[in-house]
C-alpha positions in Angstrom: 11.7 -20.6 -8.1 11.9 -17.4 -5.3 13.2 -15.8 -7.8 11.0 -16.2 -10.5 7.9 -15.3 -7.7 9.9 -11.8 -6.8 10.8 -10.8 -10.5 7.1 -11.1 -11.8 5.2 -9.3 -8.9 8.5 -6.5 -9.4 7.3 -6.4 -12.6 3.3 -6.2 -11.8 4.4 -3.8 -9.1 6.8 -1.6 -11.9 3.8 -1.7 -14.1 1.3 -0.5 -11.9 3.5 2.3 -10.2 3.7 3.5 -14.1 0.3 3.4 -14.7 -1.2 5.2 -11.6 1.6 7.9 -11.8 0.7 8.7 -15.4 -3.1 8.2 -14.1 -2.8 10.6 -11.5 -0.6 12.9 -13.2 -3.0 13.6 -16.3 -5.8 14.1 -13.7 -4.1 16.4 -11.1 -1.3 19.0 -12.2 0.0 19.6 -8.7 3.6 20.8 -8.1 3.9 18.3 -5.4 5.1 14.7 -6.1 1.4 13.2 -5.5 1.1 10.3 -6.8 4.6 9.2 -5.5 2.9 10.2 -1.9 0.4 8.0 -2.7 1.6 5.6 -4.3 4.4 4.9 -0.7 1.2 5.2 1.2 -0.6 2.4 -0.7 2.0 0.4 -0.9 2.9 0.6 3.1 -0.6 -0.1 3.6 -0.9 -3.2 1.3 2.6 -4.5 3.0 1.5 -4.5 6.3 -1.6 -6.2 5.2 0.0 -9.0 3.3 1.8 -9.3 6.4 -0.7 -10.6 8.7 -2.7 -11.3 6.0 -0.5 -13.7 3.5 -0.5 -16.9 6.3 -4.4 -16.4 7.0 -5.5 -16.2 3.4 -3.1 -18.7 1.6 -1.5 -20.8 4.5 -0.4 -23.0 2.0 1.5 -20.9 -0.1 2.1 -17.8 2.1 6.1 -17.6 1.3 4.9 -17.8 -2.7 2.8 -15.3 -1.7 4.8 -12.4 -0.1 7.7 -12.6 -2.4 5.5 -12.1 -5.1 3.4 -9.9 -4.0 5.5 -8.3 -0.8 8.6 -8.5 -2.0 8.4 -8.3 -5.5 5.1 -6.5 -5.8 5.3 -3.8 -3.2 9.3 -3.5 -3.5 8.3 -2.4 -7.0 5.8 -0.4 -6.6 6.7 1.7 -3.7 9.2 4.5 -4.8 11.1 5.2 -1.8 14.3 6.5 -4.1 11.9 8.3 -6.2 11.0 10.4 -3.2 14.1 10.6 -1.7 14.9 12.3 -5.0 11.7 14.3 -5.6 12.6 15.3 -1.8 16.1 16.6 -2.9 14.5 18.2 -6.1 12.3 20.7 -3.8 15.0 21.4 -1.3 17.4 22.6 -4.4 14.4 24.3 -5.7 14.5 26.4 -2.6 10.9 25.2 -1.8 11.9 24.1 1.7 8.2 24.1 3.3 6.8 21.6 0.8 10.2 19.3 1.1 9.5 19.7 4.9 5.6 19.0 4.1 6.5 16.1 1.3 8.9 14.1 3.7 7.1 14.3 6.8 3.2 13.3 4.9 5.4 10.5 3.4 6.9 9.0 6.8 3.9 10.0 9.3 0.9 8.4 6.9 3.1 5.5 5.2 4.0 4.4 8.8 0.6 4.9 9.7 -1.0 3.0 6.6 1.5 -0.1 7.3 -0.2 0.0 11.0 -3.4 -0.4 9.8 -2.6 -2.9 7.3 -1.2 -4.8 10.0 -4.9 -4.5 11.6 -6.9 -4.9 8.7 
């Protein structure tokens, strides 16, 4: 049955990544990976909140809980290997200030939003 839990919130999670990317992107032609920034901050944020959160709000079915919607949902909708990639992309671009920019937004306010979702 875990596994059932993890593979439908990875699919919620998969859809929803899809659908805010192509959201974002039609509304904002940046070229800066955006929505994936946003996106890994979300999804920290929302992690660190089920974490506290999961046992508080559903104490009866807080495992069923966070692996679908931690595990699953987050682990699918975050896009850690996306930016690791889009990272790579602007360093062989040669556009080493917003690689530099990219990774260090992505690690400083990702870690940052899974604090506060820890103390939401």
């Amino acid at each position: 049955m875990n596994l059932i839990y993890v593979g439908a919130g990875g699919i919620l999670g998969a859809l929803l990544r899809y659908q805010l990317s192509k959201w974002i992107g039609e509304r904002w032609v940046v070229s800066f990976p955006l929505a994936t920034l946003l996106i890994n901050v979300t999804g920290s944020f929302l992690l660190g909140w089920l974490t506290v959160q999961a046992g508080h709000l559903w104490p009866a079915h807080e495992t069923e809980v966070m692996l679908f919607l931690g595990v699953g949902g987050c682990g699918a909708y975050t896009t850690f290997s996306t930016f690791c990639y889009e990272t790579m992309i602007l360093f062989r671009e040669g556009r080493v200030s917003a690689a530099l920019v990219y990774a260090s937004l992505s690690a400083i306010l990702g870690t940052a939003a899974a604090a506060l979702g820890l103390h939401a």
